[in-house]
TORLO-782939 format. One record per atom (N, C-alpha, C, CB): residue number from 1; residue in one letter; atom name; x, y, z. Coordinates in Angstrom, 2 decimals, always signed. Glycine has a CB too. Example, Ala and Ser with C-alpha at 12.3 -4.5 7.8 and 13.67 -1.06 7.14 Angstrom:
// residues 2
[r 1,"A","N",[+13.19,-5.69,+7.80]]
[r 1,"A","CA",[+12.30,-4.50,+7.80]]
[r 1,"A","C",[+13.20,-3.30,+7.80]]
[r 1,"A","CB",[+11.31,-4.47,+9.05]]
[r 2,"S","N",[+12.85,-2.25,+7.08]]
[r 2,"S","CA",[+13.67,-1.06,+7.14]]
[r 2,"S","C",[+12.90,+0.03,+7.87]]
[r 2,"S","CB",[+14.08,-0.60,+5.72]]
//
This chain:
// residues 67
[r 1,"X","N",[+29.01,-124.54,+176.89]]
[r 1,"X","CA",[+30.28,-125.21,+177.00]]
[r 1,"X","C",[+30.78,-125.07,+178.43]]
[r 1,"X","CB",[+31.30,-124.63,+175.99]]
[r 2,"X","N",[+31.61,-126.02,+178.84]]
[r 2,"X","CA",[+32.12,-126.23,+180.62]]
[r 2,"X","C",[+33.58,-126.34,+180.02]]
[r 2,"X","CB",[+31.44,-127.97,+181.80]]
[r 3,"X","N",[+34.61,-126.00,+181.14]]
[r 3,"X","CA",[+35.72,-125.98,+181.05]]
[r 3,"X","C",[+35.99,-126.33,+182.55]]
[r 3,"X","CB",[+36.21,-124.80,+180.42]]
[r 4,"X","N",[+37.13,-126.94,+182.20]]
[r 4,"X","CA",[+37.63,-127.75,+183.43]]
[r 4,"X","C",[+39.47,-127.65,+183.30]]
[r 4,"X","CB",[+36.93,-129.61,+183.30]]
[r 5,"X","N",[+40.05,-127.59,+184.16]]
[r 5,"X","CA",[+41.82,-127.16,+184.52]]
[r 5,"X","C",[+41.65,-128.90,+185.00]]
[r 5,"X","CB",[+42.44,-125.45,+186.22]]
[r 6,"X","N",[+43.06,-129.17,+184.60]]
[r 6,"X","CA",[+43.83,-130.49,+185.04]]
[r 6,"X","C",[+44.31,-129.95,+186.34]]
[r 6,"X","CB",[+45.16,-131.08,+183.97]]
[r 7,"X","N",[+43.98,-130.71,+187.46]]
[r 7,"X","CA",[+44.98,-131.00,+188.21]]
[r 7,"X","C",[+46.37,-131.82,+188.24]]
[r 7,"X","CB",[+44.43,-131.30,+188.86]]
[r 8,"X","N",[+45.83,-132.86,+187.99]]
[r 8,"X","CA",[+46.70,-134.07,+188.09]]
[r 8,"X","C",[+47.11,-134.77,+186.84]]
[r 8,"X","CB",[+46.06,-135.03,+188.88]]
[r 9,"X","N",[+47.71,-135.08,+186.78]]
[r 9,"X","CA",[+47.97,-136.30,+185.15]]
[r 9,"X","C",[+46.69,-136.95,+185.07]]
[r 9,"X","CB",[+49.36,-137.87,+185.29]]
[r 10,"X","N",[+46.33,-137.22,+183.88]]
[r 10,"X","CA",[+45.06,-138.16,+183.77]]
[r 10,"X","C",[+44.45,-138.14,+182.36]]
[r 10,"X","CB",[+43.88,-137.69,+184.83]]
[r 11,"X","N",[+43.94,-139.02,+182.05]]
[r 11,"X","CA",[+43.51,-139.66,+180.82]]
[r 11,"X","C",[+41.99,-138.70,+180.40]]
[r 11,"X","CB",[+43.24,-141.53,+181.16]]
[r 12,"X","N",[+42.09,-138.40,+179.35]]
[r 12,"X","CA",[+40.52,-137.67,+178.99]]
[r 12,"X","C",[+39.26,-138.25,+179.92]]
[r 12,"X","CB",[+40.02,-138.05,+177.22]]
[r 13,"X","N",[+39.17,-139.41,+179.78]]
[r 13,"X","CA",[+37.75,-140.54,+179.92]]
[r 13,"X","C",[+38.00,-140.31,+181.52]]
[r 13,"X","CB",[+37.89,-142.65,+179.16]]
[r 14,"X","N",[+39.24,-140.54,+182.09]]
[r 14,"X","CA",[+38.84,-140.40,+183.50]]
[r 14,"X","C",[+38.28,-138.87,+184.27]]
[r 14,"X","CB",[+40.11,-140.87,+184.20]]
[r 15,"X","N",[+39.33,-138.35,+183.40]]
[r 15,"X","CA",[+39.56,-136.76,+184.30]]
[r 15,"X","C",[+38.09,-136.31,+184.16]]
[r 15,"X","CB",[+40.86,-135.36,+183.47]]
[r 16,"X","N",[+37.43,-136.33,+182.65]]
[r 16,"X","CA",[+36.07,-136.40,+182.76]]
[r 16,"X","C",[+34.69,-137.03,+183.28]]
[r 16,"X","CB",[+36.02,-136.42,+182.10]]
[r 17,"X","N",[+35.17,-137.92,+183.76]]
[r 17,"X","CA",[+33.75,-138.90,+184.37]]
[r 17,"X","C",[+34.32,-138.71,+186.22]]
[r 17,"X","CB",[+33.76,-141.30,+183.53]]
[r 18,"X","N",[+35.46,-138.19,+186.31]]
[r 18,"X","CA",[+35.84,-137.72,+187.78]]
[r 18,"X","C",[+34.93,-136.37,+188.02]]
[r 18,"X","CB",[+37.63,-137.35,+187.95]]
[r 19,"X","N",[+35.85,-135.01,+186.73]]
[r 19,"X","CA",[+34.66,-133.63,+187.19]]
[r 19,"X","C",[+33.12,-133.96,+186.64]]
[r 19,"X","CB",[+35.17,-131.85,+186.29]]
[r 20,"X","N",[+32.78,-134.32,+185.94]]
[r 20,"X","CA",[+31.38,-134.78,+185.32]]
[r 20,"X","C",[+30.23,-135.90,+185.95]]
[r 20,"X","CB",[+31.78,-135.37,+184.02]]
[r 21,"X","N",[+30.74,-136.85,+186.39]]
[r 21,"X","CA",[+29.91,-137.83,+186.64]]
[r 21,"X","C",[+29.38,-138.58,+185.45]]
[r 21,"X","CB",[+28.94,-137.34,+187.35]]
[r 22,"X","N",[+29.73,-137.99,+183.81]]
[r 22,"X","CA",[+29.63,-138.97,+182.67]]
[r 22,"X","C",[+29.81,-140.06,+183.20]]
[r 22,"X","CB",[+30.49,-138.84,+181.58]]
[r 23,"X","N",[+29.09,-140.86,+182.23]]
[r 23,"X","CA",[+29.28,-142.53,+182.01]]
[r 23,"X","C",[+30.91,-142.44,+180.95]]
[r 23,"X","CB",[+27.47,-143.43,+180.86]]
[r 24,"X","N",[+31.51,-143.66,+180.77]]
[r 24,"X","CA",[+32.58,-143.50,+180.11]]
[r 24,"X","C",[+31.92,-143.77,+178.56]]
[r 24,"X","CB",[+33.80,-144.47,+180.67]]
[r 25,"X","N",[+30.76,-144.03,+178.15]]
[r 25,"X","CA",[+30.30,-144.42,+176.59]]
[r 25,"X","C",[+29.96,-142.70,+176.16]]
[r 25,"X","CB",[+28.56,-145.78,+176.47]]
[r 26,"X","N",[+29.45,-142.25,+177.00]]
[r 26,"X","CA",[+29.21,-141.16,+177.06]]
[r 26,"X","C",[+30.08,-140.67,+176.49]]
[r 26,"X","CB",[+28.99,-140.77,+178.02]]
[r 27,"X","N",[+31.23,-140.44,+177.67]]
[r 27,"X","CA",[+32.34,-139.74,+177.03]]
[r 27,"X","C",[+33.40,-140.22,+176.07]]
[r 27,"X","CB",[+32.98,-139.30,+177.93]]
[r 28,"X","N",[+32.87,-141.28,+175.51]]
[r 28,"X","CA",[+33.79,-141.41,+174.45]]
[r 28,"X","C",[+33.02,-140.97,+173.30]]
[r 28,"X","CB",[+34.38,-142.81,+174.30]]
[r 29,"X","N",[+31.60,-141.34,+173.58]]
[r 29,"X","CA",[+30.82,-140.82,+172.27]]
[r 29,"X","C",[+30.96,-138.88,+171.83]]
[r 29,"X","CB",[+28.97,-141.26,+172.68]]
[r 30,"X","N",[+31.02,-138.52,+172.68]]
[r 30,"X","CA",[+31.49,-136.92,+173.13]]
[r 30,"X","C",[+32.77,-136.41,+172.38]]
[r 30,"X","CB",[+31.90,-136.82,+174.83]]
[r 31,"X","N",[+33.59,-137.70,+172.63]]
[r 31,"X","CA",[+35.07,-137.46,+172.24]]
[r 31,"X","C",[+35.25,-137.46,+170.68]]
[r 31,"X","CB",[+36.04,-138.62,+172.88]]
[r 32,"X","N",[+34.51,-138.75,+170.26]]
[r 32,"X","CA",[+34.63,-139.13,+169.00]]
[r 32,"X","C",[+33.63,-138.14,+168.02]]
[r 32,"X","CB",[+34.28,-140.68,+168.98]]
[r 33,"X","N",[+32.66,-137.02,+168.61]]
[r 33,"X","CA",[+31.76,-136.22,+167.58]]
[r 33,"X","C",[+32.55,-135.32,+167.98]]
[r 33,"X","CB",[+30.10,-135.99,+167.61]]
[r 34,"X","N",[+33.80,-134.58,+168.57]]
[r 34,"X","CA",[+34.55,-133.69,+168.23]]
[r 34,"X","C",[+34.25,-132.80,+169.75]]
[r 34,"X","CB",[+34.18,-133.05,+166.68]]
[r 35,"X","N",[+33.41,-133.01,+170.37]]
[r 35,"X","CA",[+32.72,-132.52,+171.70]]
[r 35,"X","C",[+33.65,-131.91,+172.77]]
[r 35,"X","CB",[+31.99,-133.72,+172.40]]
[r 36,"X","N",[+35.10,-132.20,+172.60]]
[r 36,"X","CA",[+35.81,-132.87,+173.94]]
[r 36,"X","C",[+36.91,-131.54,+173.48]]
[r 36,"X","CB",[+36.48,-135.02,+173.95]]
[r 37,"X","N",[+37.13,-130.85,+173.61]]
[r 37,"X","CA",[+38.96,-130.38,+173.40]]
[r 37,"X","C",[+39.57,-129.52,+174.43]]
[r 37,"X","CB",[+39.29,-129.42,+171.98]]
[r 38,"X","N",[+40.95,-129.46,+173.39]]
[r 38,"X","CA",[+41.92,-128.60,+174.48]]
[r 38,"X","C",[+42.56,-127.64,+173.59]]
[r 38,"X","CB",[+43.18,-129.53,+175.35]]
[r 39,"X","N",[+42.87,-126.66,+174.26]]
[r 39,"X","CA",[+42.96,-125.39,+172.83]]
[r 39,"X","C",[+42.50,-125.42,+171.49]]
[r 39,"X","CB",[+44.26,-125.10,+172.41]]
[r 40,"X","N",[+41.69,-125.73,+171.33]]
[r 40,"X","CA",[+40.67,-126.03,+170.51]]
[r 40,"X","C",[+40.76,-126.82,+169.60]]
[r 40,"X","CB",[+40.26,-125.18,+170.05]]
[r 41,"X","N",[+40.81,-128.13,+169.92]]
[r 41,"X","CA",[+41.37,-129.20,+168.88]]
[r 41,"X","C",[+40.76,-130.20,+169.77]]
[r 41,"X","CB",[+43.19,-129.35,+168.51]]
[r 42,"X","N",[+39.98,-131.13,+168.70]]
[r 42,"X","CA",[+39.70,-132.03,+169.32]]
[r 42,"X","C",[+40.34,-133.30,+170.20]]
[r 42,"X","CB",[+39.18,-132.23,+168.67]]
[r 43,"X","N",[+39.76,-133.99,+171.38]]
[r 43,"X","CA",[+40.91,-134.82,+171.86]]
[r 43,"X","C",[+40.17,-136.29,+171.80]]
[r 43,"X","CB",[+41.53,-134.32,+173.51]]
[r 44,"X","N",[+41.20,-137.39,+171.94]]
[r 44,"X","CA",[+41.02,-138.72,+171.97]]
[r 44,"X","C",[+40.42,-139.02,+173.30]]
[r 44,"X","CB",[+42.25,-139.44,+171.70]]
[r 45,"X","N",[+39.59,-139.81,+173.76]]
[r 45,"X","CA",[+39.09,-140.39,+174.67]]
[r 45,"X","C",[+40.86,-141.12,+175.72]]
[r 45,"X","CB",[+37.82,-141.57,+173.80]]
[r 46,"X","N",[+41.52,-141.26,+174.97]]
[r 46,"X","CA",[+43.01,-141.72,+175.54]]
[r 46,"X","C",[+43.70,-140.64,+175.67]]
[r 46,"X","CB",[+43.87,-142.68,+174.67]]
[r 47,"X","N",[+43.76,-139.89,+175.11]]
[r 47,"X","CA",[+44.26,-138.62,+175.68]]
[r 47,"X","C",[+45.06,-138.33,+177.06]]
[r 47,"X","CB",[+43.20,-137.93,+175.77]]
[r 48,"X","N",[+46.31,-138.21,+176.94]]
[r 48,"X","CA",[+47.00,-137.61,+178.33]]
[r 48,"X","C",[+46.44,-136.10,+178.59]]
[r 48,"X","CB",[+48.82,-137.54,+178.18]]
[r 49,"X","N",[+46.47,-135.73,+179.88]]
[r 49,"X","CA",[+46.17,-134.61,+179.91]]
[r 49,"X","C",[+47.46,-134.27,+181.24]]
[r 49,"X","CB",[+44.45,-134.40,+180.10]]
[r 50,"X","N",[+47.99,-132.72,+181.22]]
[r 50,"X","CA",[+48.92,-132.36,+182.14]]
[r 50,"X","C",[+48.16,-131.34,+183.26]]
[r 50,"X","CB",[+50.17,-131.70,+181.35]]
[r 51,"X","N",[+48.82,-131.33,+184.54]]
[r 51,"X","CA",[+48.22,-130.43,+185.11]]
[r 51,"X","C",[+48.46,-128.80,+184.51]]
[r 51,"X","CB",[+48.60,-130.66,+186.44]]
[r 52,"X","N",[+47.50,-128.17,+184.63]]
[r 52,"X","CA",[+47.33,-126.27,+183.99]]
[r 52,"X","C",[+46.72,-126.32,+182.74]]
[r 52,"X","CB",[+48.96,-125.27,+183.62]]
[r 53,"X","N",[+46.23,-127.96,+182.03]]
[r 53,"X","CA",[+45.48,-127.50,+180.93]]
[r 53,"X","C",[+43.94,-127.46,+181.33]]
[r 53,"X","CB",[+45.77,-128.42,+179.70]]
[r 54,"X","N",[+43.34,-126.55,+180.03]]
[r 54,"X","CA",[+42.37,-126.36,+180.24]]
[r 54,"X","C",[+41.48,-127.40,+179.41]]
[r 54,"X","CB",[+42.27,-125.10,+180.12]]
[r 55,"X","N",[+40.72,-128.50,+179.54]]
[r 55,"X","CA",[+40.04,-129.12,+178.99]]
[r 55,"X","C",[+38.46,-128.67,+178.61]]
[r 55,"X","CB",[+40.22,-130.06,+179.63]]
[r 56,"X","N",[+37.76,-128.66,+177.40]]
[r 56,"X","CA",[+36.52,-127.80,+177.22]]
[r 56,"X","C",[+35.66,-128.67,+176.89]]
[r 56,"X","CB",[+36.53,-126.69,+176.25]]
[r 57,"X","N",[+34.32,-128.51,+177.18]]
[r 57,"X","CA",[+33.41,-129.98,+176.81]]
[r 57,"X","C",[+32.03,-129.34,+176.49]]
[r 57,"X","CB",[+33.22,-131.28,+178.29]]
[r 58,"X","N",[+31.93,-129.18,+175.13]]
[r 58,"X","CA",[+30.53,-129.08,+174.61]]
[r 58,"X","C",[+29.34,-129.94,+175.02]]
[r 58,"X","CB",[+30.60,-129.25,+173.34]]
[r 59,"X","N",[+28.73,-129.32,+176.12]]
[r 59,"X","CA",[+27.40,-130.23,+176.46]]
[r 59,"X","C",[+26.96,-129.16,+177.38]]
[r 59,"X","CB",[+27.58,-131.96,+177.21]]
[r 60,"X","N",[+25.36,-129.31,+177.75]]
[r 60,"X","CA",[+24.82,-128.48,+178.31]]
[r 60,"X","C",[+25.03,-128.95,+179.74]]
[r 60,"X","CB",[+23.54,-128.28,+177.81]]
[r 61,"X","N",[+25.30,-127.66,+180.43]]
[r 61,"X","CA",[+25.12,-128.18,+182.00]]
[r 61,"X","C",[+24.59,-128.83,+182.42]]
[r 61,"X","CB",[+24.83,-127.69,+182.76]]
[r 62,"X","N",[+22.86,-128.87,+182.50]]
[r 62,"X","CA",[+22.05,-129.46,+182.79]]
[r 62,"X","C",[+22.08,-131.14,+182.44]]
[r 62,"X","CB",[+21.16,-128.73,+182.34]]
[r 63,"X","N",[+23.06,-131.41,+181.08]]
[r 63,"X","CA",[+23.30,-133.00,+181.41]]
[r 63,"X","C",[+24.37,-133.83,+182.10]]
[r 63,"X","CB",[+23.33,-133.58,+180.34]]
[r 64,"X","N",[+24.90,-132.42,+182.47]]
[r 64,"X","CA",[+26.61,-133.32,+183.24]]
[r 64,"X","C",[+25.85,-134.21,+184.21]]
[r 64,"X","CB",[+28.10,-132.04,+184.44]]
[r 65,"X","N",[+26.52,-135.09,+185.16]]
[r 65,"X","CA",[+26.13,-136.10,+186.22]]
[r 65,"X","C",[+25.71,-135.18,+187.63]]
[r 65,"X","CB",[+27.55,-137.24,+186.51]]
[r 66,"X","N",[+26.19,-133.73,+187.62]]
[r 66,"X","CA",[+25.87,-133.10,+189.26]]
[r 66,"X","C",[+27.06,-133.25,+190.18]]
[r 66,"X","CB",[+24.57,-133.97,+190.11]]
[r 67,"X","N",[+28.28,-133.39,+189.80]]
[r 67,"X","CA",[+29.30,-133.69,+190.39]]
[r 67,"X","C",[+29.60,-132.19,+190.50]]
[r 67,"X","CB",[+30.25,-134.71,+189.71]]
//
């Protein structure tokens, strides 16, 4: 699992394909098998996110994009 802090305001799909380099099908497919959360609850691909949260993303390192 990877964890990632908000900086900025931003939408799940972006804030993730910004630290990740995901494709956005990717990360919606991610979102929608429960993959994606924030204090441990799963989140929507639309999802607001605030800066100081911690966003968590079940996937192995080795497939993020290298960003």
């Amino acid at each position: 699992m990877s964890a990632f802090v908000v900086e900025v305001p931003a939408r799940v799909d972006a804030f993730l394909r910004d630290e990740t380099g995901l494709g956005r099908r990717q990360i919606a497919r991610l979102c929608s098998e429960g993959r994606v959360t924030r204090d441990g609850r799963p989140l929507d691909k639309g999802a607001q996110l605030a800066p100081g949260e911690v966003v968590e993303l079940a996937i192995a390192t080795d497939q993020l994009g290298g960003r």
